[in-house]
N, C-alpha and C positions, 0 to 999 in steps of 0.2 A: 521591378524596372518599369518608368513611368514610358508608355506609349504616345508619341506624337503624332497625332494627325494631321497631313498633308496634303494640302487645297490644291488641287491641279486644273488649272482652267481647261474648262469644255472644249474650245477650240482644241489644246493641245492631245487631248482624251481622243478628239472624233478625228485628227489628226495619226495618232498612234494606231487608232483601228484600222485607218485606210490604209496603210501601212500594210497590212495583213488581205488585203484585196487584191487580185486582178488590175494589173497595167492600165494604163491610160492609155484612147486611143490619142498618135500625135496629131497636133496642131501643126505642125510645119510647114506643109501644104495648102494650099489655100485652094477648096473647091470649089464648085457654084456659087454664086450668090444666091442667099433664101431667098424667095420670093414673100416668105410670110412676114419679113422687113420692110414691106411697102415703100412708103416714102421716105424711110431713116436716113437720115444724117449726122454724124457724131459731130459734135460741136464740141465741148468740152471736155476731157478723160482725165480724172483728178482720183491719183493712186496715193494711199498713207500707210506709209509700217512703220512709223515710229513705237508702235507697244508690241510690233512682227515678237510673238516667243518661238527662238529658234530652238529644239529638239534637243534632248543630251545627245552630246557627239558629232553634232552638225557642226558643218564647214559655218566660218563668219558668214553672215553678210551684212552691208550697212543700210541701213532704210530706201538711202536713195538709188543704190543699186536695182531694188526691189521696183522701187518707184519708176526710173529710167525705163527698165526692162519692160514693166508691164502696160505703162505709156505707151511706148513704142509700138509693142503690137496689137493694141489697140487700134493704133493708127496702122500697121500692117492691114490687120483683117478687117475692121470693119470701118475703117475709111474708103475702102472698095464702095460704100453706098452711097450714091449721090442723090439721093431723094430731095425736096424742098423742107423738109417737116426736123428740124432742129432735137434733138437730145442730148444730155450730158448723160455720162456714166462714172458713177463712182465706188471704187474699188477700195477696200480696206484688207491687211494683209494680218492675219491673225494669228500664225503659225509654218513653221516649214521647216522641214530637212534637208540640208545637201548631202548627199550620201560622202560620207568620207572613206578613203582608200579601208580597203576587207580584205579578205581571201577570197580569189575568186570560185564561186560553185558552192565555199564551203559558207563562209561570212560575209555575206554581200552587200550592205546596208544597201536601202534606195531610201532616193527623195524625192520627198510630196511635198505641197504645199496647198492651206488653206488660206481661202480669202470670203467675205462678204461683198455683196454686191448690192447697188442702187441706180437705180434708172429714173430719172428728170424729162418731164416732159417742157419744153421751155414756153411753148408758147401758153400752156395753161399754169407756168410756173410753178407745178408741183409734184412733186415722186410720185409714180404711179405703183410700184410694189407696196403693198402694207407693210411689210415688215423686211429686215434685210434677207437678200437668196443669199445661203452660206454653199459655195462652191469647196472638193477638196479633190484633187487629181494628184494623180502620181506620175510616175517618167515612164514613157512609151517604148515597149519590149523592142530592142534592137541589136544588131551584135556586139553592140558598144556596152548597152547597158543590163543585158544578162548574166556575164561577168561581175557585174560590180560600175556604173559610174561613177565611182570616186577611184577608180583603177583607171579609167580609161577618157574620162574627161576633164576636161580642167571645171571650176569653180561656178567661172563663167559662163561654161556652157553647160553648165545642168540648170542654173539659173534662167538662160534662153529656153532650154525645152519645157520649165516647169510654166514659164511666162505666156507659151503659145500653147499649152495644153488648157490654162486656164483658161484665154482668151476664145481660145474652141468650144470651151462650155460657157462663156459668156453668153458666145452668138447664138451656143444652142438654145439656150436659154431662154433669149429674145422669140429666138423663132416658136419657141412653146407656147407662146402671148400674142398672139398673130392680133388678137385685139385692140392692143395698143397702137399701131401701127395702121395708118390710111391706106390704103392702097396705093399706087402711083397713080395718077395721071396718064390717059394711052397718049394724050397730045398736050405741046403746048398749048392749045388754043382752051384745052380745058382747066387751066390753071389757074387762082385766085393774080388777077395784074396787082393785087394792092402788096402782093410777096416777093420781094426781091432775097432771092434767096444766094446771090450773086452776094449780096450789098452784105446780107450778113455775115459769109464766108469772110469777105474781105475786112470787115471788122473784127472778129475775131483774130483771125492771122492775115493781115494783109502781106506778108509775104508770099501767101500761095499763089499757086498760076490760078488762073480763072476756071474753075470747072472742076479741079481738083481738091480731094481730101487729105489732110495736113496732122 
C-alpha cells in the first residue's frame, strides 16, 4: 500500500498545538492605557483572511466576518490612543477554530485563532518589524466556555472573544517595543506646529468628532 504524504501548513500545525495550552487571558476589558505607547495613534487597521484555513470541524466563517470583527476592536482598544505620531497596523488571519457544539466535560473542542501582524510607521513610510509577529490565542476560561463554547455560544460570539484576545496581544505587543514609540509631549506648547494631527485624523475619516479615534 502506497503512503501519501500530507503538507499541513505551519500556521495550521502551530494552531493545533495552542490548542493543547492553557486559556487565553480575555480581552474584553479594556485596562490602562500603556504608557509605553507614547504618542500612538492608529490610523489605518487593514485585516485579510481571504487564505484564513479553518481547523477540521470548525464552525464556517466568511473572511469578512474575520475582517469586520478584528477591525473593530482594533478601533475598541487601541483607538483609546490619541498621540500625534500616525500608525497603521496590519493583520493577516492564517488559521482558526470555532469550537463546535461537544459533550460537555467529556468533548469540548475550543477555539483559537491565529493571525500575523505588521506595524507601519507612517511618517517614516515604513514597517518597522523585520519580519511578521505571528500571534495565536485561545478563548478565555469562563463558565460559558469550560463547558464547551460551541455548547454555550453562538458563532458569533466566540468569534468576538477570539477578536479581543488577539487584539490584547496586539497591544501587548506594542508595548514590548516601547522603542518604536516617542514619548508624548507633557504640553502643547512642546509640540512640532508644522503637525496638525487634527488635519490628519480628519482626512483619513472625516466623519470623526474632533479629537476622537475611529
Amino acid at each position: 500500500m502506497q503512503m501519501v504524504a500530507v503538507s499541513v501548513p505551519r500556521p495550521v500545525l502551530a494552531l493545533l498545538a495552542a490548542l493543547a495550552v492553557s486559556a487565553c487571558a480575555s480581552g474584553a476589558q479594556l485596562q490602562d492605557e500603556r504608557a509605553e505607547l507614547g504618542d500612538f495613534f492608529l490610523s489605518h487597521a487593514i485585516v485579510v483572511a481571504d487564505d484564513a484555513t479553518p481547523l477540521p470541524g470548525s464552525r464556517p466563517a466568511e473572511a469578512e466576518e474575520w475582517e469586520d470583527a478584528i477591525v473593530s476592536e482594533m478601533r475598541r482598544r487601541l483607538g483609546r490612543y490619541d498621540g500625534d505620531k500616525l500608525y497603521h497596523i496590519g493583520v493577516n488571519v492564517q488559521a482558526y477554530m470555532i469550537a463546535p457544539p461537544g459533550i460537555p466535560l467529556v468533548l469540548s473542542p475550543r477555539s483559537a485563532l491565529g493571525v500575523t501582524v505588521d506595524l507601519w510607521d507612517d511618517a517614516a513610510g515604513r514597517k518597522l518589524n523585520a519580519r511578521p509577529h505571528r500571534i495565536i490565542v485561545g478563548e478565555a476560561i469562563s463558565g460559558e466556555t469550560i463547558v464547551g463554547s460551541g455548547n454555550t455560544q453562538t458563532r458569533e460570539r466566540q468569534m468576538q472573544n477570539l477578536a479581543e484576545n488577539v487584539v490584547l496581544s496586539i497591544e501587548n505587543w506594542l508595548a514590548s517595543n516601547p522603542d518604536w514609540f516617542p514619548p508624548r509631549p507633557e504640553s502643547a506648547d512642546m509640540e512640532d506646529p508644522g503637525i496638525d494631527a487634527e488635519g490628519a485624523r480628519a482626512t483619513i475619516n472625516p466623519d470623526a468628532p474632533s479629537g476622537s479615534a475611529s
